[in-house]
C-alpha positions in Angstrom: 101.2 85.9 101.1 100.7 88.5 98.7 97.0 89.7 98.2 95.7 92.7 95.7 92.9 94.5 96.8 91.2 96.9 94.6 87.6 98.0 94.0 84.8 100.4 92.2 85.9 99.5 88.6 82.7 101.4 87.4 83.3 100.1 84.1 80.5 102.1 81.8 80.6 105.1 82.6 81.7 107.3 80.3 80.4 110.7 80.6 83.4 113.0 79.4 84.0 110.5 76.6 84.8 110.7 72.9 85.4 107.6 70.3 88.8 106.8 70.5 90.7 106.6 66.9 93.0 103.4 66.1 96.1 106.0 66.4 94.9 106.3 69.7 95.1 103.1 70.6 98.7 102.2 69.3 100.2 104.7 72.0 98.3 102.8 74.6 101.3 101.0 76.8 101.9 97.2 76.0 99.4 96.3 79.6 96.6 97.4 77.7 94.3 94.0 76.5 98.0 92.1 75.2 96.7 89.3 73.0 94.0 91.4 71.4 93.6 93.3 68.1 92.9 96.6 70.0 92.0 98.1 66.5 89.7 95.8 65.6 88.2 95.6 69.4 88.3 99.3 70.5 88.5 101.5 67.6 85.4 103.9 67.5 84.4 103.0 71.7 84.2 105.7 74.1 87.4 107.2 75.7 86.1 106.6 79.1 85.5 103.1 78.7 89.3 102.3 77.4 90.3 104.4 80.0 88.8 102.2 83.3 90.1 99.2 81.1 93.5 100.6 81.1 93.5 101.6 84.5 92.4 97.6 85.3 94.8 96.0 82.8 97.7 98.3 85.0 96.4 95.7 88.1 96.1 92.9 86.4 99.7 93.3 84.9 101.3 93.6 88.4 99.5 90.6 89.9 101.0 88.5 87.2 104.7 89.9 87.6 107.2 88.9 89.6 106.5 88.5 92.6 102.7 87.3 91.7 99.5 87.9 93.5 98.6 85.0 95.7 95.3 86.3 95.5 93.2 89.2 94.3 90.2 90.4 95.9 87.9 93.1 94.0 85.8 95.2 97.0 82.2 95.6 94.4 80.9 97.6 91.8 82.2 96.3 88.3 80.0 98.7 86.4 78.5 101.7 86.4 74.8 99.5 86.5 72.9 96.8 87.1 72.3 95.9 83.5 76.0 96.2 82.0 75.8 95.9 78.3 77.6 92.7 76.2 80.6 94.5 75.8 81.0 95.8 79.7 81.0 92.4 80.9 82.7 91.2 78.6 85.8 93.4 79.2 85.7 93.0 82.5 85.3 89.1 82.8 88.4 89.0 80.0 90.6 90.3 83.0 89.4 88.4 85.7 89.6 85.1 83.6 93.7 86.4 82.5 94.4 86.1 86.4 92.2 83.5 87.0 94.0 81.3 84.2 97.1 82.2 85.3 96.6 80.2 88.7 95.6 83.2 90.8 92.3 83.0 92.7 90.1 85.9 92.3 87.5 87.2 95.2 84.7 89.1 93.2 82.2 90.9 95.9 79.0 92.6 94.8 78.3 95.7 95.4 75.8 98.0 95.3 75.9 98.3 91.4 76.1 95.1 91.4 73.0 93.6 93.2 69.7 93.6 91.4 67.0 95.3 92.4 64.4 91.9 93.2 65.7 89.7 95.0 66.0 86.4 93.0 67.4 87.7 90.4 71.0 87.4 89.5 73.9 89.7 89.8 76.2 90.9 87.6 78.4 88.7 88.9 76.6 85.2 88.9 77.7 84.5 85.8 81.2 83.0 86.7 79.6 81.0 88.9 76.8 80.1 86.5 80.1 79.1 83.9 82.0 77.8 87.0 85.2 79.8 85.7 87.8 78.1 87.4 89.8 80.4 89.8 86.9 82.8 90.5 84.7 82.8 94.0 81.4 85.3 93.9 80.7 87.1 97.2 76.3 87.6 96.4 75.9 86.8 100.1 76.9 87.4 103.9 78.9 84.0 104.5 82.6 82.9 104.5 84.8 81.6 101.8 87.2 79.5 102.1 89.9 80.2 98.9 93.5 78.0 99.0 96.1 79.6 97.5 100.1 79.3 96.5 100.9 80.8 99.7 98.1 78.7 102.1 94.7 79.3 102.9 92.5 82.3 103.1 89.5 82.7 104.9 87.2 85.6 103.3 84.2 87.0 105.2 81.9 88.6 102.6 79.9 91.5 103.6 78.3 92.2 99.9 75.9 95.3 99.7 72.1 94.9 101.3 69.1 96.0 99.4 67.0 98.8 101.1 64.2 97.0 99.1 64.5 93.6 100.4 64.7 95.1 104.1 61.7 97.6 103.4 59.6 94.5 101.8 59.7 92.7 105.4 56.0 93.0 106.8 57.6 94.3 110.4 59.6 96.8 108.5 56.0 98.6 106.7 55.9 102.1 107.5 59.4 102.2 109.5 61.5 105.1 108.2 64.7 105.8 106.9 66.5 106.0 109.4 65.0 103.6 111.2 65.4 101.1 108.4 69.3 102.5 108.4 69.5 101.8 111.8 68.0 98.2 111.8 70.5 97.5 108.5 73.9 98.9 110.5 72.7 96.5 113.4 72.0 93.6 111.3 74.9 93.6 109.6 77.1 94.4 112.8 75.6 91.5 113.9 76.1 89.0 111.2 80.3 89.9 110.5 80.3 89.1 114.6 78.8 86.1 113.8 80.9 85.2 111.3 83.8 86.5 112.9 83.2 83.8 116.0 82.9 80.9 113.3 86.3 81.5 111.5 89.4 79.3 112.6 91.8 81.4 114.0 94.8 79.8 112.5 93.9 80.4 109.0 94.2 84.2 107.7 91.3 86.2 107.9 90.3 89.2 105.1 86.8 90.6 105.4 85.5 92.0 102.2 82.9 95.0 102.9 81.0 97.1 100.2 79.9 99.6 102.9 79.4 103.3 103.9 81.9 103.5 107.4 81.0 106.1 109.6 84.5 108.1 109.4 85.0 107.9 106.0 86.0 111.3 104.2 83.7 110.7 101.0 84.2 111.4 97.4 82.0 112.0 93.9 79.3 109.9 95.8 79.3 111.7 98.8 75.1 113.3 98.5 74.5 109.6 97.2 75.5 108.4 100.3 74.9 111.1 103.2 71.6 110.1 105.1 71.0 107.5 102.5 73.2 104.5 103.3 73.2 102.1 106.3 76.8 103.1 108.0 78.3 101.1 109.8 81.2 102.0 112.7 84.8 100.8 112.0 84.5 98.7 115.2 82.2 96.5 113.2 84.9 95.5 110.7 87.4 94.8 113.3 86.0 91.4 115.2 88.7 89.3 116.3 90.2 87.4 114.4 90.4 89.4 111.1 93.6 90.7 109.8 92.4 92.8 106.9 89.2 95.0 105.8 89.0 95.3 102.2 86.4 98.2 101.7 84.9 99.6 98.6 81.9 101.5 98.3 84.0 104.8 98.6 85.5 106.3 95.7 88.3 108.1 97.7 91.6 105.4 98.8 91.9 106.0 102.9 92.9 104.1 105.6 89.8 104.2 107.9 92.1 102.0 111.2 94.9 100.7 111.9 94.8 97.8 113.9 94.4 95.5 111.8 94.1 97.5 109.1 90.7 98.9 107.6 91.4 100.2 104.1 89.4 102.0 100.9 91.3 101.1 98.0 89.3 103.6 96.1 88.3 103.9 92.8 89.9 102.8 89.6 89.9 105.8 87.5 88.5 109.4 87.7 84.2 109.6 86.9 84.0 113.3 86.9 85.6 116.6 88.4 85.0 116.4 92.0 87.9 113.6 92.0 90.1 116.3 89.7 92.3 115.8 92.4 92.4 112.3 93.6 95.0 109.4 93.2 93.7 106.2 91.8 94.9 102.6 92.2 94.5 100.0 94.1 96.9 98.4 97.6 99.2 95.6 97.9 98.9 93.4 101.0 101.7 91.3 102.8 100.3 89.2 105.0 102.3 86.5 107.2 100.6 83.7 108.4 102.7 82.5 111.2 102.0 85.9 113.4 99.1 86.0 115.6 95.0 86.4 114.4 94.5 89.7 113.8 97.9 90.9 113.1 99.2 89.6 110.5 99.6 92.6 107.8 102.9 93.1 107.8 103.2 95.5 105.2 100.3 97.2 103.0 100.9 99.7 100.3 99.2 102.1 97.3 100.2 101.6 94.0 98.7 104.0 91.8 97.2 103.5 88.5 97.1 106.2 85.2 94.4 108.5 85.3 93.0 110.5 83.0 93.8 114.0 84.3 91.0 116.8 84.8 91.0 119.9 85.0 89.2 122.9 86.2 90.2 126.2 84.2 89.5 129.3 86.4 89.6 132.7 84.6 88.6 136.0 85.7 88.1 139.2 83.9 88.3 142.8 85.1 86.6 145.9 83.2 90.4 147.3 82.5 90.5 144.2 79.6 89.7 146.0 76.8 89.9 142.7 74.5 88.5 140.0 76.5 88.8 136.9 74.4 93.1 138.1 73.8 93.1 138.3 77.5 91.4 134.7 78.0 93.3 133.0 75.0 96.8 134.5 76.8 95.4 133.3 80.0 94.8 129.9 78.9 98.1 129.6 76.7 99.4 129.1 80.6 98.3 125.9 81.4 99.0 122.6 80.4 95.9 120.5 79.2 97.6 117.5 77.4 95.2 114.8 77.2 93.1 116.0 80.2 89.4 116.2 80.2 88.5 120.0 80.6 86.1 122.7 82.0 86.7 126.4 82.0 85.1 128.6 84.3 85.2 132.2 82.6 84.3 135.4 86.0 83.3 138.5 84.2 81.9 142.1 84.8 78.4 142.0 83.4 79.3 144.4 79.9 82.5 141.9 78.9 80.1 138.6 79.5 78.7 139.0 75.5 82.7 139.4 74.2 82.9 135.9 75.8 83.2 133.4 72.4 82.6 129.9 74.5 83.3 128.3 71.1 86.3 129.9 70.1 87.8 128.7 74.0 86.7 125.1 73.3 88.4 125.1 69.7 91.3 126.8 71.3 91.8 123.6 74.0 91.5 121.6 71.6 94.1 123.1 69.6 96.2 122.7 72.5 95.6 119.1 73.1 92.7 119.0 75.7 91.0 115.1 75.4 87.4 116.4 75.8 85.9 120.2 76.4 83.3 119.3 79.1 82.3 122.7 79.3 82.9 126.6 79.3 81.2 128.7 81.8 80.4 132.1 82.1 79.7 134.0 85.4 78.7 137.4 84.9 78.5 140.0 87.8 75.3 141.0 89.0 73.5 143.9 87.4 70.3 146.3 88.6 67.9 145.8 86.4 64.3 147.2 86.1 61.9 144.6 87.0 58.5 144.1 85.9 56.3 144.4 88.9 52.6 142.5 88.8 49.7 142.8 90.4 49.2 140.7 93.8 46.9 138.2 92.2 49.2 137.5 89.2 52.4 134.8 89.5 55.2 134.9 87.3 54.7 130.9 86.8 51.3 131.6 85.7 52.3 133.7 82.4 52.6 132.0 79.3 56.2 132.9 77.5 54.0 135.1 75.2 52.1 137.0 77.7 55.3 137.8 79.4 57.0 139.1 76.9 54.3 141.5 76.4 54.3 142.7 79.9 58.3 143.7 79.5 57.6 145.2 76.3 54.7 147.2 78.0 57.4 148.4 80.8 60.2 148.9 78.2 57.7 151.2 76.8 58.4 149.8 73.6 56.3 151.0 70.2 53.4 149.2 69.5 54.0 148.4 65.5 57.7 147.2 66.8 55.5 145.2 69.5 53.9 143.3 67.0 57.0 142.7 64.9 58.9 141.7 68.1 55.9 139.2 69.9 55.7 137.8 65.9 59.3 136.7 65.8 58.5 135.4 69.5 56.1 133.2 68.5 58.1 131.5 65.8 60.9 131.2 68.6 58.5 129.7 71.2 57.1 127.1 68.5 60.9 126.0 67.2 62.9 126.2 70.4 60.1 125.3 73.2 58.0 123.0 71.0 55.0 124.9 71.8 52.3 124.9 69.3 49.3 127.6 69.6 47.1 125.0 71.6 49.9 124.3 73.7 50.4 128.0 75.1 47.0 128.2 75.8 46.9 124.7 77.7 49.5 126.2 80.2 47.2 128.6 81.6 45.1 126.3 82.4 47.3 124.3 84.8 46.4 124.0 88.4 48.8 123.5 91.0 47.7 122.1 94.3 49.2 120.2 97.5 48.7 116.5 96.1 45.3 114.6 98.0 45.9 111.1 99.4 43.8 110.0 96.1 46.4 111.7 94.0 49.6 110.1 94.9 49.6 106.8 93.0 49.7 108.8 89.2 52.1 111.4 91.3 54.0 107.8 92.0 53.3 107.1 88.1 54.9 110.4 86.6 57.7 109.5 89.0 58.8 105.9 87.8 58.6 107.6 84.1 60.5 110.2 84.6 63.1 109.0 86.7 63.0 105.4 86.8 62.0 104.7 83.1 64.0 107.8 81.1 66.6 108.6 83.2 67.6 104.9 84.5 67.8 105.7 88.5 67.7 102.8 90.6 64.0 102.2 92.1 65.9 101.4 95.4 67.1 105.2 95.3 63.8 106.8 93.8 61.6 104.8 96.6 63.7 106.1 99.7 61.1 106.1 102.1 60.7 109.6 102.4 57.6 110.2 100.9 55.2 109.6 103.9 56.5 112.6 105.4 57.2 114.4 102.4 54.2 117.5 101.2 54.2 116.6 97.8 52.6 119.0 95.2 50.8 118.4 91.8 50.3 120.0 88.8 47.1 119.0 86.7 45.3 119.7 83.4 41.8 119.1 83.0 42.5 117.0 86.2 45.4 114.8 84.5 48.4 115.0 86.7 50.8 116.4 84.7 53.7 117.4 87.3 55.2 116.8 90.8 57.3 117.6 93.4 57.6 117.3 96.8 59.2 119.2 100.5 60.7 117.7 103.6 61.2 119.9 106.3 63.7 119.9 108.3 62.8 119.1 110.9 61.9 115.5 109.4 65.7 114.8 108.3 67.3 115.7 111.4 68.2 119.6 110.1 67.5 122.6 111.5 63.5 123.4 111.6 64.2 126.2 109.1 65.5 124.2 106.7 63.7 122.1 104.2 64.6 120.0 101.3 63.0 120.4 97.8 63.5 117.6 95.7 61.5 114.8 92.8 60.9 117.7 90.6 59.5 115.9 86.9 56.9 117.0 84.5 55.3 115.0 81.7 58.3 115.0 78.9 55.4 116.6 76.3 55.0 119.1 78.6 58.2 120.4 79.9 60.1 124.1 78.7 56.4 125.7 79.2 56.6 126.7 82.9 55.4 124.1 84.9 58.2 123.0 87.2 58.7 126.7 87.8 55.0 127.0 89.3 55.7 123.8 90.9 58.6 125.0 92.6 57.1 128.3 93.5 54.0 126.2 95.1 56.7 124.3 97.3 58.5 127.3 98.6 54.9 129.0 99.2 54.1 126.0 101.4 57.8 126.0 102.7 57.3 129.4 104.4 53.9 128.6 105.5 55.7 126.1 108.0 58.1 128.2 108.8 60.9 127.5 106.7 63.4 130.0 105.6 66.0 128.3 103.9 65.1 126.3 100.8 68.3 123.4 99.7 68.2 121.0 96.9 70.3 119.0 94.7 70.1 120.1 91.1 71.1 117.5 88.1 73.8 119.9 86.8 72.1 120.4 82.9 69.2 122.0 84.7 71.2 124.6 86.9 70.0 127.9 85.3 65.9 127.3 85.7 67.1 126.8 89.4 69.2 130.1 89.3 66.0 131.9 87.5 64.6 130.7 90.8 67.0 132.6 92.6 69.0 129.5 94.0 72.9 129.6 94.5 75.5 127.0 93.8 77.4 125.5 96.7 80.1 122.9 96.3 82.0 120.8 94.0 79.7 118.7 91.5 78.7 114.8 92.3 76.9 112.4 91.0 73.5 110.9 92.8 71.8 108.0 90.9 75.2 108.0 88.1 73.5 111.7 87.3 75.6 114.5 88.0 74.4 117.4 90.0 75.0 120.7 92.3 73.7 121.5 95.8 71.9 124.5 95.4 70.5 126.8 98.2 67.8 129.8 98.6 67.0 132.3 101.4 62.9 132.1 101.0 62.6 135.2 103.1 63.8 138.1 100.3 61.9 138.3 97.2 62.7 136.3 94.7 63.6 138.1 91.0 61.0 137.3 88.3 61.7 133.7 87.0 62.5 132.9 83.6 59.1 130.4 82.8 61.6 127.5 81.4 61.1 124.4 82.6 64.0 121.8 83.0 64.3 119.1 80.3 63.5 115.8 82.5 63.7 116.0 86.3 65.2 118.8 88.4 66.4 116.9 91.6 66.3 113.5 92.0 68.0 111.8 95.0 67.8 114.0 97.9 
């Protein structure tokens, strides 16, 4: 018995994307959507999607060739959200139904992407089992599927993802914590597949699906999504006699988590962003043998990979000898190979060559060469002294309005007063274009408060929060509503008492880190109001009540776009990028006890951390 197990399709999301051309599309191998006018379908749609299409028309080609898949079974996560558009499902379901049709019975298990966020509702999934598509079983629920095949009967235990929400909602559950909701859902769910387990017929093959965090899994893109967030469960738990297979997903990155039987990630489909630059994606091939003994009877499993789109990280350092910067970078970059690969450059600089940097001319320059998308150039200049502007102990930074600040550097600068007033005149036409900030506005700013929130003041805190994050930026309420604020210090910033910004701490001490530790995180601001220096008075309010508790060591998790106001801050970058919420971000760090340099007043364009 042959059985294909492959899972995190993430079909949607397409962040390093550009429309594909119909030229494109005739190089595209003969696997790619065969019976379909691909310029008529695709022509114009994002690279990213035809990419995860490609990548699942590669598996669906090799279950229907000789020999065929006796059975395919797809781990969760068939999109990138909840609410797939037309075309996303209809994509996807086009490739189950080719198997399907074909004769080959198709497991579909939800996921986490999957699962809707009231329970009721239906998955993204229901709806093969709403059209009863013939060949297709939908795992929505803990229970066991039996599924006949060419090759005999399989018995499929399905462990589909559980929703924090539904287990919070439980009246004995009210006011439990994370962890101990964690806990209570690793037990539950330990419980139910040795439940399950004890009911299956041990002469009939045995594969439990599982969209799960395991405890000794080495993570990938969604590692921060995932650390302290998800239930985990031990691989013990997904080894009950008799089962002869664990087909994981969940996990972007393919491992084998045991061996006996086998407990596999098959990983995700295609690459999402650059902290999988390196990974192989595919998806396994299982031999099973039904006349050994339960719990044996793998007799051979292996990785086929997939194509990827490749992506690369450009590193390039300058020294003061290079008396022509951008001929040193272009000869630099003339070295590597970027065909067809989705790109960043990272450009290390003495502080005087950063300005000869031409970010534009690099980006035309990989294209020129063949690069698929430019997702970036970076420049990192070396740290210079420079002369700061010191104010009085009753005066903040945060509390300046751009204009007033300006004047205070000019004042230090000793610049002359008639170029003063030219200079704070062409300032003004700046801050009006670029920050949106009328007259009235500028004056509004200094008169924001910023106060640790009252019990009365966190329902429009709560408010702010679902529009920012929830409503604009599409994060999953299950993931916004963590059950962390109760022992969160959350902080509010008001105008003529309207709550107009928030943000809240959680020491460390509270997550299980060191007591000197504490996380910063749910920064938003009223979208009117953001770019005039609120979330940087907000921030400076939470590190203020940070050290007042004896915490050193500020961390949060910054969505990438917003990175500099953080480094105005004084925070520092740590680690490869990932994505929390489908938003890419950074882990970013700072030492509270040395003074901070004077913080740009900028303000980040939606929310500055979301999910930790």
């Amino acid at each position: 018995m042959r059985i294909i197990h492959f899972a995190d399709a993430h079909i949607g999301v397409e962040t390093h994307s550009r429309p594909v051309s119909s030229a494109e599309l005739d190089t595209l191998p003969k696997s790619f959507a065969p019976g379909v006018d691909r310029r008529a379908v695709y022509a114009g749609m994002p690279s990213g999607l035809i990419d995860a299409l490609r990548a699942l028309d590669e598996l669906v080609e090799h279950a229907l060739s000789d020999p065929r898949a006796d059975l395919v079974i797809f781990a969760g996560d068939a999109y990138r959200s909840r609410d797939p558009s037309q075309t996303h499902q209809r994509e996807f379901a086009r490739r189950i139904n080719r198997m399907a049709g074909a004769g080959i019975p198709v497991f579909l298990l939800a996921g986490n992407h999957d699962v809707p966020n009231t329970e009721g509702r239906a998955t993204t999934l229901d709806i093969f089992d709403a059209l009863a598509v013939r060949n297709v079983t939908v795992g929505a629920r803990l229970g066991i599927h039996n599924i006949e095949t060419r090759a005999g009967a399989v018995q499929i235990m399905a462990a589909p993802w559980l929703r924090r929400s539904a287990v919070v909602a439980r009246t004995d559950h009210h006011g439990k914590s994370v962890d101990e909701v964690n806990e209570w859902m690793q037990e539950f769910l330990t419980s139910e597949i040795q439940r399950m387990a004890s009911e299956l017929d041990p002469e009939i093959p045995t594969v439990l699906a599982a969209h799960a965090t395991v405890s000794t899994a080495t993570l990938g893109h969604e590692r921060s999504l995932m650390m302290g967030r998800d239930y985990v469960l031990l691989p013990s738990a997904l080894q009950a006699h008799p089962i002869d297979y664990a087909a994981l997903g969940h996990v972007h990155r393919h491992q084998r988590i045991a061996h006996a039987p086998p407990v596999v990630y098959a990983g995700s489909l295609h690459r999402v962003d650059f902290s999988e630059e390196n990974d192989d994606k595919g998806f396994c091939v299982v031999e099973i043998d039904p006349g050994l003994p339960a719990g044996s009877r793998v007799t051979e499993w292996t990785r086929r990979s997939v194509w990827a789109r490749p992506f690369k990280t450009l590193t390039i350092s300058l020294r003061e000898a290079d008396s022509d910067p951008m001929r040193s970078i272009e000869e630099r970059l003339s070295r590597f190979d970027v065909t067809d690969a989705t790109v960043r450059v990272e450009v290390g600089t003495p502080a005087a060559l950063a300005g000869a940097v031409d970010r534009i001319r690099i980006q035309s320059l990989l294209r020129q060469a063949g690069a698929h998308v430019v997702a970036g150039v970076t420049v990192r200049a070396d740290a210079v002294e420079r002369s700061r502007v010191r104010l009085g102990h009753d005066t903040a930074i945060e509390s300046l309005t751009p204009e007033r600040a300006l004047m205070l550097y000019l004042d230090k600068a000793s610049v002359a007063p008639e170029r003063q007033r030219a200079l704070l005149a062409d300032a003004r036409e700046i801050i009006v274009s670029e920050l949106g900030m009328e007259a009235a506005d500028m004056r509004s700013i200094d008169e924001v408060s910023v106060r640790v929130a009252a019990p009365q003041d966190m329902e429009s805190a709560f408010a702010l929060r679902r529009e920012v994050f929830i409503d604009e930026q599409q994060v999953d309420p299950d993931e916004e509503w963590d059950g962390r604020d109760d022992a969160a210090i959350h902080v509010v910033a008001l105008i003529d008492d309207e709550i107009v910004g928030t943000g809240r701490l959680i020491l460390g001490r509270d997550e299980g880190m060191d007591e000197t530790k504490g996380r910063i995180g749910r920064m938003a601001v009223r979208q009117a109001l953001r770019r005039k220096g609120i979330g940087m008075r907000i921030l400076a309010r939470l590190e203020e009540e940070a050290l007042a508790r004896g915490v050193s060591q500020a961390l949060l998790h910054a969505q990438t776009y917003v990175t500099e106001f953080y480094r105005h801050a004084g925070y520092l970058e740590h680690g490869e990028r990932f994505y929390e919420a489908g938003i890419e971000h950074i882990a970013m760090t700072k030492d509270l006890t040395q003074t901070a340099d004077a913080r740009a007043v900028s303000e980040p364009p939606a929310g500055g951390s979301v999910n930790e």
